[in-house]
MMTF fields as JSON, N, C-alpha, C and O atoms, coordinates in Angstrom:
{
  "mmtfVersion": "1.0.0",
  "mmtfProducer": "UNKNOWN",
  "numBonds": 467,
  "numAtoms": 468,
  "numGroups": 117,
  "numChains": 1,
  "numModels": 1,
  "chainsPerModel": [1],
  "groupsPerChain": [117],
  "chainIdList": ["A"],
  "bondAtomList": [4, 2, 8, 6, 12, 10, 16, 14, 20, 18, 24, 22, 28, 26, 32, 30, 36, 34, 40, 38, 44, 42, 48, 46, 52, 50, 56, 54, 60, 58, 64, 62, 68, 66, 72, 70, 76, 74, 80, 78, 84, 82, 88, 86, 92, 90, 96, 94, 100, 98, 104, 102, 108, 106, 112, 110, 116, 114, 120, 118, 124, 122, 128, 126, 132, 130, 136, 134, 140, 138, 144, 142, 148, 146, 152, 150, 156, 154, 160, 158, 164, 162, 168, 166, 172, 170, 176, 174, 180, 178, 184, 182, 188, 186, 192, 190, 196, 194, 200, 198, 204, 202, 208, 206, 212, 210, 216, 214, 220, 218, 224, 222, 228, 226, 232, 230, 236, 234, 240, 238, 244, 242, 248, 246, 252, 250, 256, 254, 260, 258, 264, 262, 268, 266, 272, 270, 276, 274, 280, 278, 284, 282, 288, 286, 292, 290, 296, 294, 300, 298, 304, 302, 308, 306, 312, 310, 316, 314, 320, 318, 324, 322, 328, 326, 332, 330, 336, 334, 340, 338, 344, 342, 348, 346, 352, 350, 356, 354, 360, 358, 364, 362, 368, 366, 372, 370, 376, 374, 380, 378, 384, 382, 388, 386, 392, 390, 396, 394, 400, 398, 404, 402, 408, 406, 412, 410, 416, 414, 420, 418, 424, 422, 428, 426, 432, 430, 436, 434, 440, 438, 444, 442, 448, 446, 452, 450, 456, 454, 460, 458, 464, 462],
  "bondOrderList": [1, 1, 1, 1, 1, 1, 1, 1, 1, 1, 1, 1, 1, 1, 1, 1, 1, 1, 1, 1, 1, 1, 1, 1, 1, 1, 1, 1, 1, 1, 1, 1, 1, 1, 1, 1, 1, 1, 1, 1, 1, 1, 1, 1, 1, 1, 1, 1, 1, 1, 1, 1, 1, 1, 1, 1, 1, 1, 1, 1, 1, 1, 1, 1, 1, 1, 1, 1, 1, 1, 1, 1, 1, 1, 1, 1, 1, 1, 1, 1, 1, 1, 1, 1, 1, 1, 1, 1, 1, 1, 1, 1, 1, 1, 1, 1, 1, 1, 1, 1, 1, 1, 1, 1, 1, 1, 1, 1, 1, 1, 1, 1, 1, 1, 1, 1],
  "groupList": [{"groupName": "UNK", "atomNameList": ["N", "CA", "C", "O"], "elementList": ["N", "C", "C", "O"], "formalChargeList": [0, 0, 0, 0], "bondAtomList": [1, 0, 2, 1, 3, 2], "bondOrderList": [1, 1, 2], "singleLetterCode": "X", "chemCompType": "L-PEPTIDE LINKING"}],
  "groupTypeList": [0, 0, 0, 0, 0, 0, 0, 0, 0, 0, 0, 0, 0, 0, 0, 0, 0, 0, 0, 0, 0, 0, 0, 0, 0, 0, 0, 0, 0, 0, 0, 0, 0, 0, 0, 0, 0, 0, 0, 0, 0, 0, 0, 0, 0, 0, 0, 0, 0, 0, 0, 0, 0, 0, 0, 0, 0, 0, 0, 0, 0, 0, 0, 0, 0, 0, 0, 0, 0, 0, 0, 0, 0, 0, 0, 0, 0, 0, 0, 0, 0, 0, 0, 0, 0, 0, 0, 0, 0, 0, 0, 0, 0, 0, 0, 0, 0, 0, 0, 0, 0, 0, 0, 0, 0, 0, 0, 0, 0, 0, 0, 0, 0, 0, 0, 0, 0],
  "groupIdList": [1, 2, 3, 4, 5, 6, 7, 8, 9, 10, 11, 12, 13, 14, 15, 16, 17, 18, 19, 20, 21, 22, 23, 24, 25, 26, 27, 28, 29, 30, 31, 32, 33, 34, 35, 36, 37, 38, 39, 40, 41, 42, 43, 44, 45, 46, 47, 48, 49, 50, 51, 52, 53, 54, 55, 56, 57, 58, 59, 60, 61, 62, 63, 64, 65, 66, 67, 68, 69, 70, 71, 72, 73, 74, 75, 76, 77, 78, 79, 80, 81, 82, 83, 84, 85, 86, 87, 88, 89, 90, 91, 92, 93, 94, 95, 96, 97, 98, 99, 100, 101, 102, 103, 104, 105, 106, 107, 108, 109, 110, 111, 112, 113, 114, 115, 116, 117],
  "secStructList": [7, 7, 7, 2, 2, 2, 2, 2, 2, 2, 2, 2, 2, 2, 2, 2, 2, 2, 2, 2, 2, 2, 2, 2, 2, 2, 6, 1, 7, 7, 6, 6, 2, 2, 2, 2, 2, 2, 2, 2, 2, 2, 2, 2, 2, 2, 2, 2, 2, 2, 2, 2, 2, 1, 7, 7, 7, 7, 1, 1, 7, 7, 7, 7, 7, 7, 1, 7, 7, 7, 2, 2, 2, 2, 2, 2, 2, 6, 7, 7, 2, 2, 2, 2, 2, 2, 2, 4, 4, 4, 6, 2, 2, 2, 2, 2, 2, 1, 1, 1, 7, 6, 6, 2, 2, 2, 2, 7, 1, 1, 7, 7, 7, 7, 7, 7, 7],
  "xCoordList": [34.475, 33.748, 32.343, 32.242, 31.405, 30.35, 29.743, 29.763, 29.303, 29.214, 27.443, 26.771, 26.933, 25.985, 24.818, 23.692, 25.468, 24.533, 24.003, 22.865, 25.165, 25.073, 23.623, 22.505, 24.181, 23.354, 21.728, 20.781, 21.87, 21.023, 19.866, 18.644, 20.42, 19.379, 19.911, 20.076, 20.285, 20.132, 18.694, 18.117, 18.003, 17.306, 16.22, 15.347, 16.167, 15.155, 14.691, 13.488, 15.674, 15.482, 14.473, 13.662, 14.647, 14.155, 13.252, 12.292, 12.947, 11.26, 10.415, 9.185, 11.39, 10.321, 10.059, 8.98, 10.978, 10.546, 9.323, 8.366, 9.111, 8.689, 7.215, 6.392, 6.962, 5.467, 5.125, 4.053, 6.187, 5.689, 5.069, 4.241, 5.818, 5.525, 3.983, 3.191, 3.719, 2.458, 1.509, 0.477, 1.856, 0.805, 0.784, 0.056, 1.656, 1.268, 0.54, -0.507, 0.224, -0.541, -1.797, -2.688, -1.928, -2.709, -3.792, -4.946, -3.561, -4.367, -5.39, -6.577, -4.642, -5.043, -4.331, -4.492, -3.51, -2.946, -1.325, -0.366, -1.352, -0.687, 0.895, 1.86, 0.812, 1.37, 3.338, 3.956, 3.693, 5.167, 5.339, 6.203, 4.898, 4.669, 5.682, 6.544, 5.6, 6.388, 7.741, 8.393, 8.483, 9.377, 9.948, 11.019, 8.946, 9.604, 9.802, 10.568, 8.863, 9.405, 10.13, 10.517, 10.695, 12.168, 13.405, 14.421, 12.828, 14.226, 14.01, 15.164, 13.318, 12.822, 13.073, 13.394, 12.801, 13.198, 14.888, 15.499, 15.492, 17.385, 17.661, 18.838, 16.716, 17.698, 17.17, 17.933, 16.413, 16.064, 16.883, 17.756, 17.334, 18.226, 19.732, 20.463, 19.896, 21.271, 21.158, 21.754, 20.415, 19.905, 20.251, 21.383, 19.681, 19.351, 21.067, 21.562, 21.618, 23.154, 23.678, 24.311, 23.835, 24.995, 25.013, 26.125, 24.038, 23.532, 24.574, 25.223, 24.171, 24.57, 26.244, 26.798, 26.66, 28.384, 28.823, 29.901, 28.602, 29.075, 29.015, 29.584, 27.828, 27.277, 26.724, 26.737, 26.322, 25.821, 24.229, 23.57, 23.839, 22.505, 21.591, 21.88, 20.218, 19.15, 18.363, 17.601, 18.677, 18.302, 17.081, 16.164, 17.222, 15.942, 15.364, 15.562, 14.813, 13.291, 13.335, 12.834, 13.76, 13.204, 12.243, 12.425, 11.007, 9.836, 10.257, 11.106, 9.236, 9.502, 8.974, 7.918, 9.867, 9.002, 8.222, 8.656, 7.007, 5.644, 4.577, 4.312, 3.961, 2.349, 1.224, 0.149, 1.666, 0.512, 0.79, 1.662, -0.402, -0.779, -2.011, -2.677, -2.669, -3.666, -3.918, -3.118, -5.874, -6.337, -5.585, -5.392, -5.224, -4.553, -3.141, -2.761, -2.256, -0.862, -1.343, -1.289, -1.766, -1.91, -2.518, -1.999, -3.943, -3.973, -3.098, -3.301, -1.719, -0.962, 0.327, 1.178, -0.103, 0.823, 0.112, 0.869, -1.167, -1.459, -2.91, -3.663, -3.042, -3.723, -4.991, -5.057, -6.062, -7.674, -7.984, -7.03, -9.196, -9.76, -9.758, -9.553, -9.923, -10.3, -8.568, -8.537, -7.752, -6.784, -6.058, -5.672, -6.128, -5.973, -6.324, -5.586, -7.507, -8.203, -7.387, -6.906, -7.258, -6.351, -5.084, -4.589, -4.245, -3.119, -2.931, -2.167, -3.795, -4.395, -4.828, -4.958, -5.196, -5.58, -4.668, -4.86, -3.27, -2.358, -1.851, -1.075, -2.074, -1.768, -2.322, -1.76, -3.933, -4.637, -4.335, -4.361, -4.163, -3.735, -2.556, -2.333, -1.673, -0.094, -0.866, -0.843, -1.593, -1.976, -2.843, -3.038, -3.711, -4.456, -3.203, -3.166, -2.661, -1.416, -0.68, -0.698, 0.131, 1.462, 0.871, 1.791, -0.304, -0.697, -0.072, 0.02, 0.415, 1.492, 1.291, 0.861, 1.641, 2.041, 3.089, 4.252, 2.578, 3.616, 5.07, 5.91, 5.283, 6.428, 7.447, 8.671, 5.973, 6.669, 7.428, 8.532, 6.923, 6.967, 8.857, 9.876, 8.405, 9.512, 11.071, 12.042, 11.113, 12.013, 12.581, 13.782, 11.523, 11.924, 13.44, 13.678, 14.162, 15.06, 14.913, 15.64, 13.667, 14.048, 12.924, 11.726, 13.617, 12.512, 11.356, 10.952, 10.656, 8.997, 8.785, 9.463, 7.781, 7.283, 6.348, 5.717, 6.4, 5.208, 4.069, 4.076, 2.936, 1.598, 0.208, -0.056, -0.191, -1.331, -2.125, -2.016, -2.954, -4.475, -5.091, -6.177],
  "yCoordList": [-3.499, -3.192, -3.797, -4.961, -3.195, -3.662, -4.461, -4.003, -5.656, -6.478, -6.162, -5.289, -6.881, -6.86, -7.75, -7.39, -8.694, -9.592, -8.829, -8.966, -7.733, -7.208, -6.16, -6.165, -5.201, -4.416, -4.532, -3.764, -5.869, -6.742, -6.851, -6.944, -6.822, -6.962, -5.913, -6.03, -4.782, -3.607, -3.063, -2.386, -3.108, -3.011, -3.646, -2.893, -4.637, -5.836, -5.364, -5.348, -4.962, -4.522, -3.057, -2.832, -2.332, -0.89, -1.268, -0.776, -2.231, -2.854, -3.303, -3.28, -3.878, -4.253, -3.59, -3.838, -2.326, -1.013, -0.891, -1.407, 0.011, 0.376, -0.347, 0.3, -1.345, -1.853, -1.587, -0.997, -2.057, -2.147, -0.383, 0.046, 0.306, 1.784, 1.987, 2.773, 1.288, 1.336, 0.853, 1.47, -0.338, -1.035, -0.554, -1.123, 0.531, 0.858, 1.911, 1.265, 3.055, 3.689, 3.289, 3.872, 1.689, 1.352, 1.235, 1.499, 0.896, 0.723, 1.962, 1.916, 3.104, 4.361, 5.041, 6.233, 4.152, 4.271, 5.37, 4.881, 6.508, 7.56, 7.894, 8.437, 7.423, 8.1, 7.526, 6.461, 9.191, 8.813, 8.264, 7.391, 8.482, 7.995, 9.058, 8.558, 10.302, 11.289, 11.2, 11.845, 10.94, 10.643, 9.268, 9.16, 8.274, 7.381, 7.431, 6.785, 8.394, 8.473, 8.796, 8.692, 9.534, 10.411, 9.7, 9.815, 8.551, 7.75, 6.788, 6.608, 6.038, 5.471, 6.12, 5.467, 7.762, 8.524, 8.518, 8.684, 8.323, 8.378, 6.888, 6.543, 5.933, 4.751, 4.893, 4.327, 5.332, 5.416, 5.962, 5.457, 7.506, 7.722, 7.267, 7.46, 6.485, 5.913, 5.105, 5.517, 3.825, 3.175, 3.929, 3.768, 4.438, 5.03, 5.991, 6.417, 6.161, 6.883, 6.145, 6.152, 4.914, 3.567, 3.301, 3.136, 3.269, 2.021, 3.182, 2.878, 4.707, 5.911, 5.442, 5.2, 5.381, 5.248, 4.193, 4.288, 3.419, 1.975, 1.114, 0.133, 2.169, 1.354, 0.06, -0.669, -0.391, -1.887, -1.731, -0.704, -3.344, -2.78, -3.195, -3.686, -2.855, -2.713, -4.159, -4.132, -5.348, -6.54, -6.84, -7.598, -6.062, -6.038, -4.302, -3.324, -4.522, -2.62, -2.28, -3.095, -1.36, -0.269, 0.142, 1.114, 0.282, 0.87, 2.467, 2.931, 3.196, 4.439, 5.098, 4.767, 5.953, 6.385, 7.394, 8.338, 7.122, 8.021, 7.591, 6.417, 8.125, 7.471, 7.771, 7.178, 8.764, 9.306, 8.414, 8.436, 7.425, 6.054, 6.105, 6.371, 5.818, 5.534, 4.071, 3.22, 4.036, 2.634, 1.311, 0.295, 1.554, 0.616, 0.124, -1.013, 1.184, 1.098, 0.082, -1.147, 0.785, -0.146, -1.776, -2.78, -1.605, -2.916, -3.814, -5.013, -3.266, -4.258, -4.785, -5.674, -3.617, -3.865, -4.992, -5.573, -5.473, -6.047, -5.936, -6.805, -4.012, -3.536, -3.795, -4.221, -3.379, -3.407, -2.027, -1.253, -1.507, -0.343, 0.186, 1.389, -0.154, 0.374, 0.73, 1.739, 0.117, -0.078, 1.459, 2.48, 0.958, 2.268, 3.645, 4.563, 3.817, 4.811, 5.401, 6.532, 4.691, 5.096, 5.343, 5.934, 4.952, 5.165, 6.791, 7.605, 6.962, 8.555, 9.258, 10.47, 8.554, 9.741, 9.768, 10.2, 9.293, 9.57, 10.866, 11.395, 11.636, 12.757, 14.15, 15.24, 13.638, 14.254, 14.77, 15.943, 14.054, 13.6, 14.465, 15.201, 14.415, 15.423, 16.911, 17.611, 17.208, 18.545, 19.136, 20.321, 18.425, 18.998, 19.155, 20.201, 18.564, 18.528, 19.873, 20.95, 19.265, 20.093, 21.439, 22.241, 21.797, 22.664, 22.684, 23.826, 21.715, 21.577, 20.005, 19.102, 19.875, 19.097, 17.982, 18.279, 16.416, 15.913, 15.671, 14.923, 16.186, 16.513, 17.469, 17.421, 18.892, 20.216, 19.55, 19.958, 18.929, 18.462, 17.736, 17.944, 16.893, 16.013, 16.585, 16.003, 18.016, 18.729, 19.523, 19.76, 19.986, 20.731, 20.033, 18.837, 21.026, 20.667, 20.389, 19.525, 21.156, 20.92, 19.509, 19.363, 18.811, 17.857, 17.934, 18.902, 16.732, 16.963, 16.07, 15.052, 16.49, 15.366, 14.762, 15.295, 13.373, 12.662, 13.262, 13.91, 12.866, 13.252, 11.755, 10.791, 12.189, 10.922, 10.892, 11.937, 10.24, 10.035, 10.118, 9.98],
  "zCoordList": [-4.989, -6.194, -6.107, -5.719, -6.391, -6.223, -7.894, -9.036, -7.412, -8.216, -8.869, -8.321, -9.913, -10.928, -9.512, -9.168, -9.093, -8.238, -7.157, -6.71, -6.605, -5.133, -5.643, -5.127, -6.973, -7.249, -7.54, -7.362, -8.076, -8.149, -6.482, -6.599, -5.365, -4.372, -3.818, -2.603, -4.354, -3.665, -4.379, -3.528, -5.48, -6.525, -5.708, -5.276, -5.497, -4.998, -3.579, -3.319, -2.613, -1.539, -1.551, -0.653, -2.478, -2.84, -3.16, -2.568, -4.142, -4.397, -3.484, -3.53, -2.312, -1.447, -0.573, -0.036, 0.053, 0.62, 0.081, 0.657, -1.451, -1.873, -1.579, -0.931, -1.931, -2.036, -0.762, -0.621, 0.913, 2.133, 2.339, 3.142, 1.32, 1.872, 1.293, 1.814, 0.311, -0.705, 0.224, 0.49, 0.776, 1.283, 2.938, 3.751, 3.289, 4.859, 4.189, 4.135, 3.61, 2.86, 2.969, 3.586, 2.008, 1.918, 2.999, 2.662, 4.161, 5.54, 5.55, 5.873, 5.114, 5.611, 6.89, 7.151, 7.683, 8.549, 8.147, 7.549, 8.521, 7.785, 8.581, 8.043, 9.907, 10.661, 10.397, 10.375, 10.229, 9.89, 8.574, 8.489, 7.832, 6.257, 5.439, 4.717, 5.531, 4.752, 5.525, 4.704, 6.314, 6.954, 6.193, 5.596, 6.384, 5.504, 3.819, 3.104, 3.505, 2.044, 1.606, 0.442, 2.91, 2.348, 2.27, 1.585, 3.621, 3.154, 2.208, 1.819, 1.567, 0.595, -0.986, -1.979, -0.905, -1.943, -1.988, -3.044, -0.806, -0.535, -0.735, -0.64, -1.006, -1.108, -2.941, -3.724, -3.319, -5.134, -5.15, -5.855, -4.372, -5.469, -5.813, -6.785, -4.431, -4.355, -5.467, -6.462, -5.589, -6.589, -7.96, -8.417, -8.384, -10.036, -9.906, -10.95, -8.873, -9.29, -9.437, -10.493, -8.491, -7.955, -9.7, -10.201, -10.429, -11.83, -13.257, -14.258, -12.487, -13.579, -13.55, -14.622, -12.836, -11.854, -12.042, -12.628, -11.887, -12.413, -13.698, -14.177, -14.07, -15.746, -15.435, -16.427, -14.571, -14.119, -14.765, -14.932, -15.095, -15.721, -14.639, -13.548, -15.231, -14.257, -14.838, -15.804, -14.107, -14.625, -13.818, -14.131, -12.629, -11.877, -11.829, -11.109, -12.662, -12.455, -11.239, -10.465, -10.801, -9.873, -9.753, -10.487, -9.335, -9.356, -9.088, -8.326, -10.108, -10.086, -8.402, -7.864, -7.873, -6.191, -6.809, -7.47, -6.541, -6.536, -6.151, -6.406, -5.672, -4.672, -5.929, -6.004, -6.855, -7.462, -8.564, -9.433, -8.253, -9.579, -9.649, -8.648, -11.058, -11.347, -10.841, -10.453, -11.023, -10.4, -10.88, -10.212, -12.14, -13.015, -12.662, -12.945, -11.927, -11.904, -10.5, -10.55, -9.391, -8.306, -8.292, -7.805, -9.091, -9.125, -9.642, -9.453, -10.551, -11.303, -10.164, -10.182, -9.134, -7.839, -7.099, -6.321, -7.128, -5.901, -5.188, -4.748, -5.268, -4.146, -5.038, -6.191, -4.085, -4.287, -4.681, -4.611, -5.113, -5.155, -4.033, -4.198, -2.54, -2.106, -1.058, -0.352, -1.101, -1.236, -1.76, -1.191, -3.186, -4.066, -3.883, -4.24, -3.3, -2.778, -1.607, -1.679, -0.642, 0.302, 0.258, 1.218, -0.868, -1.099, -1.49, -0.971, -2.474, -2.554, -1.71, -1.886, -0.431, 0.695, 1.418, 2.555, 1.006, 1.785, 1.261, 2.057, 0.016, -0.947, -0.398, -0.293, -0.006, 0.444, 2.115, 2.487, 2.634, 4.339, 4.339, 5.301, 3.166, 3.227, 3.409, 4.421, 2.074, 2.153, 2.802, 2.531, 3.967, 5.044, 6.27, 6.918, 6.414, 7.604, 7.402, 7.997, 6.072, 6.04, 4.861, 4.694, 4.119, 3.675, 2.377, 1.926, 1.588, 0.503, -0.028, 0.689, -1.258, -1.862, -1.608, -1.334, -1.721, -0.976, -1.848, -1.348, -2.885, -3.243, -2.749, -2.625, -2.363, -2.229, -0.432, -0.073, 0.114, 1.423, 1.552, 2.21, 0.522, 0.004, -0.087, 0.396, -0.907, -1.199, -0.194, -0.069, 0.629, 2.171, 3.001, 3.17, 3.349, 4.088, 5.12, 5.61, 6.058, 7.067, 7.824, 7.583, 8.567, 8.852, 9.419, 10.064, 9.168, 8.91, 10.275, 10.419, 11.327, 13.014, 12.043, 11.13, 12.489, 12.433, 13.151, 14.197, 12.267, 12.923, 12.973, 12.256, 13.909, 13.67, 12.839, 12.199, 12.42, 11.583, 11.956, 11.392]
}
């Protein structure tokens, strides 16, 4: 049975994905990034079901998975403007590559090659 504590740094662990995925973004450095979001998007959603399924509460926040933040959301993460900026050209960087939206990208079944920057 999975316990409140366990769920607890399964939560914590997803948070800290999450920022490392923010902050490899952040570099500008792109490569293999939508690959990892996907699994990053598969451990949220394990997360946000495991919590639906068990009724366990969320004593530690999940950060919502989305790249698309205002200057405000990021700086409350950490990052810099310029930082921030690049986190957004990772949005941009999806739709010169893959010609789509990095959601529409997201939803695709079939898998996506890494590409360079």
């Amino acid at each position: 049975m999975l316990t409140q504590k366990k769920f607890n740094e399964f939560v914590e662990n997803y948070n800290a994905d999450y920022l490392y995925l923010l902050r490899r973004a952040s570099t500008g450095n792109y490569n293999c990034l939508i690959t990892s979001s996907r699994i990053l998007q598969d451990l949220y959603d394990m997360v946000t079901t495991l919590q639906r399924v068990t009724e366990l509460e969320f004593e530690v926040v999940p950060y919502p998975f989305t790249l698309r933040g205002n200057q405000e959301y990021f700086e409350q993460l950490g990052f810099t403007p310029e930082q921030a900026a690049n986190i957004d050209g990772f949005l941009r960087f999806v739709r010169e590559i893959f010609g789509k939206e990095f959601e529409e990208c997201m939803q695709e079944a079939r898998p996506l090659t890494c590409s360079a920057s």
